[in-house]
N, CA, C and O atoms as a GROMACS GRO file, in nm:
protein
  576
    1UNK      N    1  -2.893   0.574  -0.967
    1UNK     CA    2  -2.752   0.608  -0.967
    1UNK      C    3  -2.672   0.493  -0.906
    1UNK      O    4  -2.735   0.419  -0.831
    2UNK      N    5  -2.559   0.469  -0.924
    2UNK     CA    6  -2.463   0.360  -0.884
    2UNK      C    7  -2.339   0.494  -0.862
    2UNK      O    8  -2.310   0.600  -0.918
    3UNK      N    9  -2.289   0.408  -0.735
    3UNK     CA   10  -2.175   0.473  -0.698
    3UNK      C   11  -2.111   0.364  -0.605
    3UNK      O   12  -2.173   0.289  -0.530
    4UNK      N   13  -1.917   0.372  -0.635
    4UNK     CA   14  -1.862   0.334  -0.563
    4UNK      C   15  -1.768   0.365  -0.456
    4UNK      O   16  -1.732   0.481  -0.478
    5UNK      N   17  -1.720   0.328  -0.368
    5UNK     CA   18  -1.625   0.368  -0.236
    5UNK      C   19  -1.496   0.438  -0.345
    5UNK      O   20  -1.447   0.415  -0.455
    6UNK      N   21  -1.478   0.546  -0.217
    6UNK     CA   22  -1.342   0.614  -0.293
    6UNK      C   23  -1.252   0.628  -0.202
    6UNK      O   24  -1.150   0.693  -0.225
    7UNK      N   25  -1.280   0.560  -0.066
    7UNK     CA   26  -1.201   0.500   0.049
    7UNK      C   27  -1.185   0.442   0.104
    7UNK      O   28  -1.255   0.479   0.198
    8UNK      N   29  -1.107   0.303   0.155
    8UNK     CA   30  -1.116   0.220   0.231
    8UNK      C   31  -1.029   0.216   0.370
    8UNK      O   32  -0.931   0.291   0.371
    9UNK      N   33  -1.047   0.158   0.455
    9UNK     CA   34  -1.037   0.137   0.551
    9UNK      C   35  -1.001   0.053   0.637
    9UNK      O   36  -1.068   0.063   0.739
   10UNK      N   37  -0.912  -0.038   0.640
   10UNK     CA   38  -0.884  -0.178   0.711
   10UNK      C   39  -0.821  -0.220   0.831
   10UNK      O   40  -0.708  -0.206   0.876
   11UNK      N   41  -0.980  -0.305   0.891
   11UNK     CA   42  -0.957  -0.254   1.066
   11UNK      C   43  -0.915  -0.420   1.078
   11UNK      O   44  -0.912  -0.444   1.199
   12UNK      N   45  -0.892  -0.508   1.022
   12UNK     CA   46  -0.812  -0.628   1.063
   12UNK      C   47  -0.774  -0.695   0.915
   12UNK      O   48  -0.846  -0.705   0.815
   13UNK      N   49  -0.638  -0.738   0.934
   13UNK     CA   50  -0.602  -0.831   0.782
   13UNK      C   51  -0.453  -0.699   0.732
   13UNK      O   52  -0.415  -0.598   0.792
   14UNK      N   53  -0.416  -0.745   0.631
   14UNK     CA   54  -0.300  -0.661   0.561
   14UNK      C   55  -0.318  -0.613   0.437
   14UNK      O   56  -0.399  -0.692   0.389
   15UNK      N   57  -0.290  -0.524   0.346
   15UNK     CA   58  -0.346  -0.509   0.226
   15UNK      C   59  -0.254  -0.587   0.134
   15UNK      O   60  -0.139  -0.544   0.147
   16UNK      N   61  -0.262  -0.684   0.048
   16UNK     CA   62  -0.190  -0.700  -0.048
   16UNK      C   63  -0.190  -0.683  -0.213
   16UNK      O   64  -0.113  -0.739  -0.292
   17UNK      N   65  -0.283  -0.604  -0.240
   17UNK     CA   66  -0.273  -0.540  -0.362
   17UNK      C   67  -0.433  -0.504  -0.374
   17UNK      O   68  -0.533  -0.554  -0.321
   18UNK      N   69  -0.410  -0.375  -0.487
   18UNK     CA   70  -0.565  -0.297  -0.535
   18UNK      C   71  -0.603  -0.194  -0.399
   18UNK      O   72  -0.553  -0.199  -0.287
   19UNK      N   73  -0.686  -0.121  -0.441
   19UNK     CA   74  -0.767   0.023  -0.370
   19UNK      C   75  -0.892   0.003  -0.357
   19UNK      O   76  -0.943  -0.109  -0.358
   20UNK      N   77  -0.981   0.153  -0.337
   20UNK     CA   78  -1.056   0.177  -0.404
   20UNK      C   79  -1.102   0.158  -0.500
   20UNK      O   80  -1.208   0.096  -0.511
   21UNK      N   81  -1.019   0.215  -0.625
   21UNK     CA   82  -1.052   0.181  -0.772
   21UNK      C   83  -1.090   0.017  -0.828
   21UNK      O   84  -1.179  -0.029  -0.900
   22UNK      N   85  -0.958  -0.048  -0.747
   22UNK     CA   86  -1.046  -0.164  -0.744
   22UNK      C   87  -1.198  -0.283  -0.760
   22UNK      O   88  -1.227  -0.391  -0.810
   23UNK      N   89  -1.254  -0.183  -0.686
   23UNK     CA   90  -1.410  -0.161  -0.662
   23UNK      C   91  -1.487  -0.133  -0.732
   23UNK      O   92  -1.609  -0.140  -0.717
   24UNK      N   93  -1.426  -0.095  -0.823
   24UNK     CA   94  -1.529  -0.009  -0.933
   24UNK      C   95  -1.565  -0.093  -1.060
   24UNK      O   96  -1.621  -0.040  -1.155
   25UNK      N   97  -1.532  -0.226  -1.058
   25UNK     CA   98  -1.599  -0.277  -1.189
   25UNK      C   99  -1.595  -0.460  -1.199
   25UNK      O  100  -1.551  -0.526  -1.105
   26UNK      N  101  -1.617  -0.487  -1.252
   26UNK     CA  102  -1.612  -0.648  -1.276
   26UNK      C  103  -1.504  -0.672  -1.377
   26UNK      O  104  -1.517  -0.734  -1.482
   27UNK      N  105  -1.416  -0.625  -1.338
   27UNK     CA  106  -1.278  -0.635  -1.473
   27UNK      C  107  -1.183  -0.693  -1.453
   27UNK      O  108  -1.092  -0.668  -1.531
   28UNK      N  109  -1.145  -0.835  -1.304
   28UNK     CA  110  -1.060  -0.867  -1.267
   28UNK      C  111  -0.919  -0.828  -1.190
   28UNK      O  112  -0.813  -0.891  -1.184
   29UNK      N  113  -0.967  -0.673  -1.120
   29UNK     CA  114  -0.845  -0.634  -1.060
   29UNK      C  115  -0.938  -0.595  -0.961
   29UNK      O  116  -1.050  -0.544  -0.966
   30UNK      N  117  -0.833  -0.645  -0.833
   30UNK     CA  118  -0.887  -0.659  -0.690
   30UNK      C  119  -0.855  -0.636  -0.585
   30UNK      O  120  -0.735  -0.657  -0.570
   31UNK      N  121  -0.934  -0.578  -0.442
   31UNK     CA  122  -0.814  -0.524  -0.351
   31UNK      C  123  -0.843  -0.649  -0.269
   31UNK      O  124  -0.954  -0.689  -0.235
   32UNK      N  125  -0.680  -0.724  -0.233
   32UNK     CA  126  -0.657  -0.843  -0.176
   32UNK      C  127  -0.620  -0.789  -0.032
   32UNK      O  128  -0.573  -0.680  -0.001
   33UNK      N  129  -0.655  -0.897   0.046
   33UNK     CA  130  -0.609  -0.846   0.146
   33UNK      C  131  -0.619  -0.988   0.246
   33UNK      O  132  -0.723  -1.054   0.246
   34UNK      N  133  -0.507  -1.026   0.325
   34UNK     CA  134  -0.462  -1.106   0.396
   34UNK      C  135  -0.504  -1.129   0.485
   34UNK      O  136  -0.516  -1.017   0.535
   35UNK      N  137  -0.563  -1.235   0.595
   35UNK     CA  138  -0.600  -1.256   0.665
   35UNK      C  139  -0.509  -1.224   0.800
   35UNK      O  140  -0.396  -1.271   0.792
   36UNK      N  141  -0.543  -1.147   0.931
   36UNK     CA  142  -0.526  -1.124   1.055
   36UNK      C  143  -0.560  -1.216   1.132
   36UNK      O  144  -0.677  -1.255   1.129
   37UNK      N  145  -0.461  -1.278   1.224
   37UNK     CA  146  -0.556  -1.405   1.274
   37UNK      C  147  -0.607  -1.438   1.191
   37UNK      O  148  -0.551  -1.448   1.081
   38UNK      N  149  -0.789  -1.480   1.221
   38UNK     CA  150  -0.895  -1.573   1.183
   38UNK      C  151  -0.944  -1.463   1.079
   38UNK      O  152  -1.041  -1.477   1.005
   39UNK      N  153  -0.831  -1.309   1.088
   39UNK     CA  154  -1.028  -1.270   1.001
   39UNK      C  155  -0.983  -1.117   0.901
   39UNK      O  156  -0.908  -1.026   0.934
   40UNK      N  157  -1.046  -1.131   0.800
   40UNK     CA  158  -1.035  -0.974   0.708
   40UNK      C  159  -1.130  -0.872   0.809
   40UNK      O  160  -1.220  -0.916   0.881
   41UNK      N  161  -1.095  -0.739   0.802
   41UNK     CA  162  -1.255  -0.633   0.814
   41UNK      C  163  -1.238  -0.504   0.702
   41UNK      O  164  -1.154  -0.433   0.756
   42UNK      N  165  -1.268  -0.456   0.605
   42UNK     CA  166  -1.268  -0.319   0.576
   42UNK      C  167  -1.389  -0.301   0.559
   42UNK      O  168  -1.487  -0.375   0.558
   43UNK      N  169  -1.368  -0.155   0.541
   43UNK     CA  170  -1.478  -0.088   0.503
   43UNK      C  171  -1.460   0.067   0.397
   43UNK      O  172  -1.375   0.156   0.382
   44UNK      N  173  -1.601   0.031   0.339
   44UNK     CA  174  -1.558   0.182   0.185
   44UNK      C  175  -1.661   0.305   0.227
   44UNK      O  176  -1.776   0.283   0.265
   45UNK      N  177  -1.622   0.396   0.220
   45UNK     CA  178  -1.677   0.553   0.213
   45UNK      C  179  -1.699   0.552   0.099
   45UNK      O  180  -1.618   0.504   0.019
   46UNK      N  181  -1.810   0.603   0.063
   46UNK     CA  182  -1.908   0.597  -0.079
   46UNK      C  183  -1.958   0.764  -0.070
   46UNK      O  184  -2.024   0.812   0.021
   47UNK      N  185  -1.912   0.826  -0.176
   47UNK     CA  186  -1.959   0.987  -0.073
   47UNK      C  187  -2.039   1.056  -0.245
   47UNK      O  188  -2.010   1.011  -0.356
   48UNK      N  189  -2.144   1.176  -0.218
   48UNK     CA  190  -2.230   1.202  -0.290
   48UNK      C  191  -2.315   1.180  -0.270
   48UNK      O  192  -2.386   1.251  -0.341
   49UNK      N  193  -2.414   1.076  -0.169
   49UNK     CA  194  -2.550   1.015  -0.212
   49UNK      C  195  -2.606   1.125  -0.126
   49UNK      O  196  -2.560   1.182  -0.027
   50UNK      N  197  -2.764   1.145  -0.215
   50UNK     CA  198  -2.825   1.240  -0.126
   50UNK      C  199  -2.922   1.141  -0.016
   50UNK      O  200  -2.966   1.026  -0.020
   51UNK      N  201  -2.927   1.271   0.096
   51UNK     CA  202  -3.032   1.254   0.207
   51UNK      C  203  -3.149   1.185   0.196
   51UNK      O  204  -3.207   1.103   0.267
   52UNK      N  205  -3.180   1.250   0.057
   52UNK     CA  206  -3.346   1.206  -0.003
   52UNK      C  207  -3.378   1.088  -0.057
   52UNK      O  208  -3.495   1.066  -0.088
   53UNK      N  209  -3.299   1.015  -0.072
   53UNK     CA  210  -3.280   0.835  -0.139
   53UNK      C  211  -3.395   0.785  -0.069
   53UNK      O  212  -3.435   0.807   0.046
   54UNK      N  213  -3.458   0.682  -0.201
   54UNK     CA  214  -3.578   0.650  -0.168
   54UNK      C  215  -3.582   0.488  -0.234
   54UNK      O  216  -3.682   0.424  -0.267
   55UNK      N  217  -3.445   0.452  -0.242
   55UNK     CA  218  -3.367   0.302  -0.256
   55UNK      C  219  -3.241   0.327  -0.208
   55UNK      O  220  -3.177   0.431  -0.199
   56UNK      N  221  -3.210   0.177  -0.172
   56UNK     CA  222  -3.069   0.195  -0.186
   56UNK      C  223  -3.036   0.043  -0.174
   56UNK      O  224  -3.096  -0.028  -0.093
   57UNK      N  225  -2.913  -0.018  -0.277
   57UNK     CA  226  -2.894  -0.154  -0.275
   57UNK      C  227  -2.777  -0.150  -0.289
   57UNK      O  228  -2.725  -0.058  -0.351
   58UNK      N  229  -2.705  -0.253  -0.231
   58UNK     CA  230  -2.541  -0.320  -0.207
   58UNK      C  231  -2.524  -0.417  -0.296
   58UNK      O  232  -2.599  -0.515  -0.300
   59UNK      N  233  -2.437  -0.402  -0.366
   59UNK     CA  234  -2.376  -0.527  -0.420
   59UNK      C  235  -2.217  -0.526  -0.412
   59UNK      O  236  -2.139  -0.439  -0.452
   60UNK      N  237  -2.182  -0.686  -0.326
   60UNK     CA  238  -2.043  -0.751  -0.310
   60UNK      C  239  -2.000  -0.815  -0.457
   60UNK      O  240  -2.073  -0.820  -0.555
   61UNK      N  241  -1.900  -0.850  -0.450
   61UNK     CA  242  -1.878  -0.965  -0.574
   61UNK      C  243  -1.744  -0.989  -0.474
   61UNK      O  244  -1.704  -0.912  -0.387
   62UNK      N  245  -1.686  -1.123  -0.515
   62UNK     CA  246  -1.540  -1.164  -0.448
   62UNK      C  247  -1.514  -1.292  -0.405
   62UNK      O  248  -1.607  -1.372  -0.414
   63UNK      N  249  -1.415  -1.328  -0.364
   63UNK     CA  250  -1.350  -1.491  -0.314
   63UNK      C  251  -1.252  -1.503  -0.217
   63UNK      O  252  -1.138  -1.458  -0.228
   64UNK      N  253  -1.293  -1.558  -0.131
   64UNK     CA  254  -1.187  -1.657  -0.064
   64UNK      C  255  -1.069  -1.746  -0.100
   64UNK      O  256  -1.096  -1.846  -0.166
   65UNK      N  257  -0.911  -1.720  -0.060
   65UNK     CA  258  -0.880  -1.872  -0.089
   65UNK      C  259  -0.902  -2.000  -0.004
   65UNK      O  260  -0.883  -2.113  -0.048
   66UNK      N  261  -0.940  -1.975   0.108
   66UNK     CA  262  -0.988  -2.071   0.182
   66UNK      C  263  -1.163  -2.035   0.232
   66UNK      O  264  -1.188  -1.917   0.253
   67UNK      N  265  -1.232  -2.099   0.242
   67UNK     CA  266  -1.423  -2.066   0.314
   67UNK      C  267  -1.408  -2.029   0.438
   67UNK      O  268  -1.362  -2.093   0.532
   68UNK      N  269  -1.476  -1.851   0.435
   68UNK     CA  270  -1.512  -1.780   0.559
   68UNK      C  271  -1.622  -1.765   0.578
   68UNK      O  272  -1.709  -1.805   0.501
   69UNK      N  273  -1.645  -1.693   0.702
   69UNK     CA  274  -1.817  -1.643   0.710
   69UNK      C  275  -1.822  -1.525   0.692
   69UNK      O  276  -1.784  -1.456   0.786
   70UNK      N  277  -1.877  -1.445   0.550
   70UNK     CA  278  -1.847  -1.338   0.530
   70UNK      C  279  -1.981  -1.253   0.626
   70UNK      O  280  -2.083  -1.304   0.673
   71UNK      N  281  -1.948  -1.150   0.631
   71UNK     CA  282  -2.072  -1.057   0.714
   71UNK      C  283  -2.072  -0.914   0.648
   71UNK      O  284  -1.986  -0.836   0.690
   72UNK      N  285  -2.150  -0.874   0.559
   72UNK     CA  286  -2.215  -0.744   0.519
   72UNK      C  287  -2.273  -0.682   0.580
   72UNK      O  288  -2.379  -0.716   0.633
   73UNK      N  289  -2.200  -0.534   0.596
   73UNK     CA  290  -2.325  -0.448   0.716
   73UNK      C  291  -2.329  -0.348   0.660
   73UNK      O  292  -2.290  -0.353   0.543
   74UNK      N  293  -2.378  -0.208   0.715
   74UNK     CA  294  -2.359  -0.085   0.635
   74UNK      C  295  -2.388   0.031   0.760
   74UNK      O  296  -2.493   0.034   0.825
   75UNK      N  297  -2.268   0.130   0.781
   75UNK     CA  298  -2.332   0.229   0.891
   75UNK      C  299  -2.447   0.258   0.892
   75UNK      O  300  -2.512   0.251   0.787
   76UNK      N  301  -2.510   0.303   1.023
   76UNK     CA  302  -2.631   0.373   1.062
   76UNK      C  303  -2.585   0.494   1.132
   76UNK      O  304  -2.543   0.494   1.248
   77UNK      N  305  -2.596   0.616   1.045
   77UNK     CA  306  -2.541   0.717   1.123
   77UNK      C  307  -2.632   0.808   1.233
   77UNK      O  308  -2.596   0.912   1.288
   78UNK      N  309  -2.741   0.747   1.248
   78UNK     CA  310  -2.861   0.758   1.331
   78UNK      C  311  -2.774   0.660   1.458
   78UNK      O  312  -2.692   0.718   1.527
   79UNK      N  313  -2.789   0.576   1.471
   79UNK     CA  314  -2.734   0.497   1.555
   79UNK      C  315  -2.641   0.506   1.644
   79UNK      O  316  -2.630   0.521   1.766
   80UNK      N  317  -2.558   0.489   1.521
   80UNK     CA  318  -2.394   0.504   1.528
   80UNK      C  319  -2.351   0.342   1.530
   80UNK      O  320  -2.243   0.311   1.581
   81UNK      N  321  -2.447   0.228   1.466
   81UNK     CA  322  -2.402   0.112   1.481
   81UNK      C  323  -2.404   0.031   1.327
   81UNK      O  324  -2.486   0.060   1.240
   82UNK      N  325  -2.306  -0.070   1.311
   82UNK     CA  326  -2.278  -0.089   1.190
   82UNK      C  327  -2.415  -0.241   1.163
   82UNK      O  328  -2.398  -0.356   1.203
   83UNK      N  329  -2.534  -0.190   1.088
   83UNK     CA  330  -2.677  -0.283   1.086
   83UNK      C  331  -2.586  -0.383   0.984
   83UNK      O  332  -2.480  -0.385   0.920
   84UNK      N  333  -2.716  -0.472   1.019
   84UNK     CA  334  -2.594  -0.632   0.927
   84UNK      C  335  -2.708  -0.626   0.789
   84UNK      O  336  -2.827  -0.593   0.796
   85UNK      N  337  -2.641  -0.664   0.677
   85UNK     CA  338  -2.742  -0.672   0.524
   85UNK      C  339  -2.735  -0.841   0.517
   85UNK      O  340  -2.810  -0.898   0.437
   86UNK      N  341  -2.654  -0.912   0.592
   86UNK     CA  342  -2.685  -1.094   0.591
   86UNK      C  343  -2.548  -1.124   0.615
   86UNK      O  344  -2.472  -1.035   0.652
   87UNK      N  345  -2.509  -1.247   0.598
   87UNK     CA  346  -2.400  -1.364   0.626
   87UNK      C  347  -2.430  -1.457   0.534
   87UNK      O  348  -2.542  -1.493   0.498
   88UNK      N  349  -2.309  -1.500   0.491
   88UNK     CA  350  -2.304  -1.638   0.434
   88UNK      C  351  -2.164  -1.665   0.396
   88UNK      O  352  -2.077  -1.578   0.404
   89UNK      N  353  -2.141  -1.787   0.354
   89UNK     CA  354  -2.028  -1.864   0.305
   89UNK      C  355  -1.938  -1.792   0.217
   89UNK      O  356  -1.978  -1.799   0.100
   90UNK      N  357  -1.823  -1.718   0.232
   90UNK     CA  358  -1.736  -1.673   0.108
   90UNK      C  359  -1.666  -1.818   0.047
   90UNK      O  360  -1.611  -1.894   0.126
   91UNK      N  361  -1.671  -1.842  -0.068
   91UNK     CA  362  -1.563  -1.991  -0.095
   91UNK      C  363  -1.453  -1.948  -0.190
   91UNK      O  364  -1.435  -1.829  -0.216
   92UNK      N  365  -1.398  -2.022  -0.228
   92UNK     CA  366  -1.299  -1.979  -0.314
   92UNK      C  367  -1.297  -1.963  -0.485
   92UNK      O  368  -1.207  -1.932  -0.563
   93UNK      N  369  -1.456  -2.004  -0.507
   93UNK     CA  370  -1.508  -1.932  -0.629
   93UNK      C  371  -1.606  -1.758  -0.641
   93UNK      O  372  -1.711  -1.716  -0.592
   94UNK      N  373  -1.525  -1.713  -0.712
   94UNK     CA  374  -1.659  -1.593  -0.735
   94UNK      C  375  -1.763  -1.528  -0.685
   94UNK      O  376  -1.766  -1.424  -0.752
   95UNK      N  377  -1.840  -1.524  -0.619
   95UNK     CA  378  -1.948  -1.494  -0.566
   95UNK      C  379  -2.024  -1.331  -0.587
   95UNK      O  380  -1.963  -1.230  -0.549
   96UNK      N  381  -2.152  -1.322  -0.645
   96UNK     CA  382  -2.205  -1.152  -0.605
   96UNK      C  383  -2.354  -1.201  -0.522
   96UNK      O  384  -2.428  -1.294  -0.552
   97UNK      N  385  -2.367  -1.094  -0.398
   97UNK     CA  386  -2.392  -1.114  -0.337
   97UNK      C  387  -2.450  -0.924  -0.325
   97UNK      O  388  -2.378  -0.833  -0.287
   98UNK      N  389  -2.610  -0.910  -0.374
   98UNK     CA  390  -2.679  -0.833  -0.334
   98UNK      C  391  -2.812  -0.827  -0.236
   98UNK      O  392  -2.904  -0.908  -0.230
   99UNK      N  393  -2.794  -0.718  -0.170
   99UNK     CA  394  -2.867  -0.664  -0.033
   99UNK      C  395  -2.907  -0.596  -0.046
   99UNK      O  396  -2.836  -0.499  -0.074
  100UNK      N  397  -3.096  -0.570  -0.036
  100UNK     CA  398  -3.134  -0.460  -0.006
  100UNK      C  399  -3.135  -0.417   0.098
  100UNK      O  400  -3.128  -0.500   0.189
  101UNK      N  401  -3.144  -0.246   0.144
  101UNK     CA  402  -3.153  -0.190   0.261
  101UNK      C  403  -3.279  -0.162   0.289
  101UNK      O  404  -3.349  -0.143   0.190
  102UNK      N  405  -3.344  -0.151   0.423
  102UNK     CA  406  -3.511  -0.129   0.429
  102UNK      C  407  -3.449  -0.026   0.514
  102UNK      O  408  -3.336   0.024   0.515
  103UNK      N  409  -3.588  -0.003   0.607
  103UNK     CA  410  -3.609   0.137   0.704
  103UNK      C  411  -3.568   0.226   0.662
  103UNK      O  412  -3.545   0.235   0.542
  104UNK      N  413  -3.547   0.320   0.745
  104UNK     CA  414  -3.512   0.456   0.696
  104UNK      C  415  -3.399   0.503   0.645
  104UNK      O  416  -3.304   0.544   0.711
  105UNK      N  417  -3.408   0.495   0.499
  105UNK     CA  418  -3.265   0.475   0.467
  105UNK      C  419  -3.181   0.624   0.482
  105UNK      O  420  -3.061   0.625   0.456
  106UNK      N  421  -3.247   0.742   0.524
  106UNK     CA  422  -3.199   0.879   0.518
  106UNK      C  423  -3.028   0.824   0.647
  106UNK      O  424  -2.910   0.856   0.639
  107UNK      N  425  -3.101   0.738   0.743
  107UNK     CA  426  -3.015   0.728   0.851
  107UNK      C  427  -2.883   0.609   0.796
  107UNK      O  428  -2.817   0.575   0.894
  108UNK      N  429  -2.856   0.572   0.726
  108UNK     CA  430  -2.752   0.534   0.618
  108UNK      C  431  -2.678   0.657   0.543
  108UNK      O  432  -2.558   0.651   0.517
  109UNK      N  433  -2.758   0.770   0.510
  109UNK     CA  434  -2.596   0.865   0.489
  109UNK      C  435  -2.600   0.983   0.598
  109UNK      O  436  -2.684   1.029   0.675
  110UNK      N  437  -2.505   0.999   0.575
  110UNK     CA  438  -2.447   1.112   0.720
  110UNK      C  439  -2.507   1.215   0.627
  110UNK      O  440  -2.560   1.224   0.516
  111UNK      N  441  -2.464   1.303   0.754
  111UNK     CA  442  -2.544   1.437   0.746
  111UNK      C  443  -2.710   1.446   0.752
  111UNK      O  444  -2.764   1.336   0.766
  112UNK      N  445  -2.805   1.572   0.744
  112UNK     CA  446  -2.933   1.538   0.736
  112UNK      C  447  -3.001   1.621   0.605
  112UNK      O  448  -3.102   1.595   0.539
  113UNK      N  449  -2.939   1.690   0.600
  113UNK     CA  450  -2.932   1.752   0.431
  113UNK      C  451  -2.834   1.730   0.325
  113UNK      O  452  -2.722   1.681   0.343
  114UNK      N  453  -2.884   1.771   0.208
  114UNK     CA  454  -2.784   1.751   0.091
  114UNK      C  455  -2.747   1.620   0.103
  114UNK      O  456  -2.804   1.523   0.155
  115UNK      N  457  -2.626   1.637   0.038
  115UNK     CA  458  -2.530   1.472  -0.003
  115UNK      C  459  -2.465   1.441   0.110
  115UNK      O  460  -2.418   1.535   0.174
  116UNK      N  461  -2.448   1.309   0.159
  116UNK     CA  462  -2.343   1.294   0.266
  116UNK      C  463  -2.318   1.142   0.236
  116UNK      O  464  -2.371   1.085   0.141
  117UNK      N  465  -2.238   1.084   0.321
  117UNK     CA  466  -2.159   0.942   0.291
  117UNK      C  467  -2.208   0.800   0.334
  117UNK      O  468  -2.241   0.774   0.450
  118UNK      N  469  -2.210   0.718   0.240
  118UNK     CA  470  -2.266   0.590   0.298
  118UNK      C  471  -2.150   0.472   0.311
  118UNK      O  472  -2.079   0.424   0.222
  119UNK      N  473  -2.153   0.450   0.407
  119UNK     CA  474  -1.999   0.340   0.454
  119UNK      C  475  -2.032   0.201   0.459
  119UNK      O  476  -2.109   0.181   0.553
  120UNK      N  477  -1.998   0.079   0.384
  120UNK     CA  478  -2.019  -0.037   0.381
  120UNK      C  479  -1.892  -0.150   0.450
  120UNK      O  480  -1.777  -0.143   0.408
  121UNK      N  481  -1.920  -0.221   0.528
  121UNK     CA  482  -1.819  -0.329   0.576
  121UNK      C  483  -1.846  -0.461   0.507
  121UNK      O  484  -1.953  -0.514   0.476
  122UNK      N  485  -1.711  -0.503   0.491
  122UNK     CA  486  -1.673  -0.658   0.471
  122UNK      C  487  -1.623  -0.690   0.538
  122UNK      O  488  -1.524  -0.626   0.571
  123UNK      N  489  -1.665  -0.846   0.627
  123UNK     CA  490  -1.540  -0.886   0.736
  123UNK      C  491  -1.593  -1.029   0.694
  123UNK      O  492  -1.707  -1.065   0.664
  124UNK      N  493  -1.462  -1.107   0.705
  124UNK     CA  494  -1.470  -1.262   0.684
  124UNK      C  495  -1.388  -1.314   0.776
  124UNK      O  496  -1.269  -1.294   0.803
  125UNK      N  497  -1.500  -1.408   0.833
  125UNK     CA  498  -1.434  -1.457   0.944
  125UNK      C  499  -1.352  -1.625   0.949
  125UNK      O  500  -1.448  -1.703   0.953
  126UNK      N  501  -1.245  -1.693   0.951
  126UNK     CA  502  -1.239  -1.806   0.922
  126UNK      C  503  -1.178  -1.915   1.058
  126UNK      O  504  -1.165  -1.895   1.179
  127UNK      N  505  -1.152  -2.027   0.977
  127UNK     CA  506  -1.110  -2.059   1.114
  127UNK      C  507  -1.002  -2.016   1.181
  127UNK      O  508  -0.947  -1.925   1.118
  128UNK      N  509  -0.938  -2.047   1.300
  128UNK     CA  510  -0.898  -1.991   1.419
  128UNK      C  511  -0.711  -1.984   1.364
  128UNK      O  512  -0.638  -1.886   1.370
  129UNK      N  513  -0.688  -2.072   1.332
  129UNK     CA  514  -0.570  -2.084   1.271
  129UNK      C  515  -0.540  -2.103   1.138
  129UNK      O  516  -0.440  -2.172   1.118
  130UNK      N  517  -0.584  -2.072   1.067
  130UNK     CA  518  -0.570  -2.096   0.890
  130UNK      C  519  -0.606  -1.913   0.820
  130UNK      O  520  -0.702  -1.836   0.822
  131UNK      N  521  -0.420  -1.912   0.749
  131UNK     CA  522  -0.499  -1.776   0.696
  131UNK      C  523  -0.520  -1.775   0.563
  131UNK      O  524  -0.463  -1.843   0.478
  132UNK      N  525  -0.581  -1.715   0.552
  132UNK     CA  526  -0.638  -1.677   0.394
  132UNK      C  527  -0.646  -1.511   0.359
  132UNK      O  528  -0.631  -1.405   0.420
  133UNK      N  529  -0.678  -1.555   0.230
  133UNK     CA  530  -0.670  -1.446   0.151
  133UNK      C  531  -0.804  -1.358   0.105
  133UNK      O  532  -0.887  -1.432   0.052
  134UNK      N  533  -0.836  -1.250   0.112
  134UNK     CA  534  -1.011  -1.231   0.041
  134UNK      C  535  -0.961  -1.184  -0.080
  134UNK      O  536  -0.846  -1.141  -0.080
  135UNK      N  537  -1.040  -1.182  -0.208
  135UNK     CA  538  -1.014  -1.063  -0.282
  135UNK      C  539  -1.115  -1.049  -0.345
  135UNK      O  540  -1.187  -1.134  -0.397
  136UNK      N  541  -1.128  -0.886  -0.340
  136UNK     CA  542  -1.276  -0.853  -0.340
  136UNK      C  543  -1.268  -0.756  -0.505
  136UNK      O  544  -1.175  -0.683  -0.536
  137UNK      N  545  -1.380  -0.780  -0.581
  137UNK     CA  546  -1.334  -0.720  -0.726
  137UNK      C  547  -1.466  -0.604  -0.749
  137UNK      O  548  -1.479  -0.551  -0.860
  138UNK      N  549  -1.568  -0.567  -0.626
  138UNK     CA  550  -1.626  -0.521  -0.671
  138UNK      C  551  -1.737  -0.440  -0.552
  138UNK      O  552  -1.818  -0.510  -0.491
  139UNK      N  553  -1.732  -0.326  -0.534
  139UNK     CA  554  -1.857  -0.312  -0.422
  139UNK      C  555  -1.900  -0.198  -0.441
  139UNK      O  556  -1.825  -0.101  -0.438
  140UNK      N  557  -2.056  -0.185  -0.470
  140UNK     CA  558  -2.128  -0.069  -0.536
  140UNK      C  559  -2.234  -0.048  -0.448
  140UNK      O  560  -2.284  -0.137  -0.380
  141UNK      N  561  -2.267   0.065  -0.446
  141UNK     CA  562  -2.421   0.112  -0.451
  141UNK      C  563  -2.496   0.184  -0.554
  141UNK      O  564  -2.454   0.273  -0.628
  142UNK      N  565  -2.642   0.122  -0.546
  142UNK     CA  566  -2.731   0.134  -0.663
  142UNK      C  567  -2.887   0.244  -0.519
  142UNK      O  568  -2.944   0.201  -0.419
  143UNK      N  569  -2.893   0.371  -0.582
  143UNK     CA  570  -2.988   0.393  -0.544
  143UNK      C  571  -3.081   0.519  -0.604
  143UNK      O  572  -3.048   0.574  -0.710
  144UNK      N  573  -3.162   0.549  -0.552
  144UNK     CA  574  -3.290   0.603  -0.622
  144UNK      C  575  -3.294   0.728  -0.539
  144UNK      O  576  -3.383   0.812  -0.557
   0.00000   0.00000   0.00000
């Protein structure tokens, strides 16, 4: 199954155009969003996945107008802490950028029965004084 966020969330940066829906395809419409200080953060509520998932994989797609250090994580609702899926270079071309999740992935959606929600972060961090722009055209989950 593939499913995408049907909420977002933005804990640093400004929104400047696109949603949710956004997210949902490789079709060139994107939720942009402005750099705060040095840095973007949102994050998407992905809701439906069951308890019982026995995969589960992330895929980013998106660009910079200027090169950040992007950071992919995904709640642990066991935890309560947001686990990292990697880092690397956002530039100002294109990029998809998939992550698998290991361990126990039950503790990735809330709740402990049935369906409950899996929450993914983007934050790009850049330099200290230069702002930029992200725009992100795409963020899914693929799981089993």
């Amino acid at each position: 199954m593939t499913a995408f966020p049907s909420a977002l969330t933005v804990n640093a940066g400004t929104p400047v155009a696109g949603g949710p829906s956004s997210l949902a395809a490789d079709d060139g419409a994107y939720f942009r969003l402005s750099s705060s200080g040095a840095s973007t953060v949102w994050w998407g509520r992905i809701t439906g996945v069951p308890n019982t998932l026995t995969s589960l994989t992330v895929t980013y797609r998106g660009f910079s107008t200027t090169a950040c250090t992007q950071t992919l994580t995904i709640w642990n609702w066991q935890t309560g802490v947001w686990s990292s899926l990697g880092s690397r270079t956002l530039g100002t071309t294109e990029t998809e950028t998939v992550a698998t999740v290991t361990g126990a992935l039950a503790n990735y959606v809330s709740g402990t029965t049935g369906n409950g929600d899996v929450a993914v972060r983007v934050a790009c961090a850049g330099s200290y004084f230069t702002s930029f722009t992200t725009s992100s055209e795409l963020l899914k989950i693929t799981y089993r």
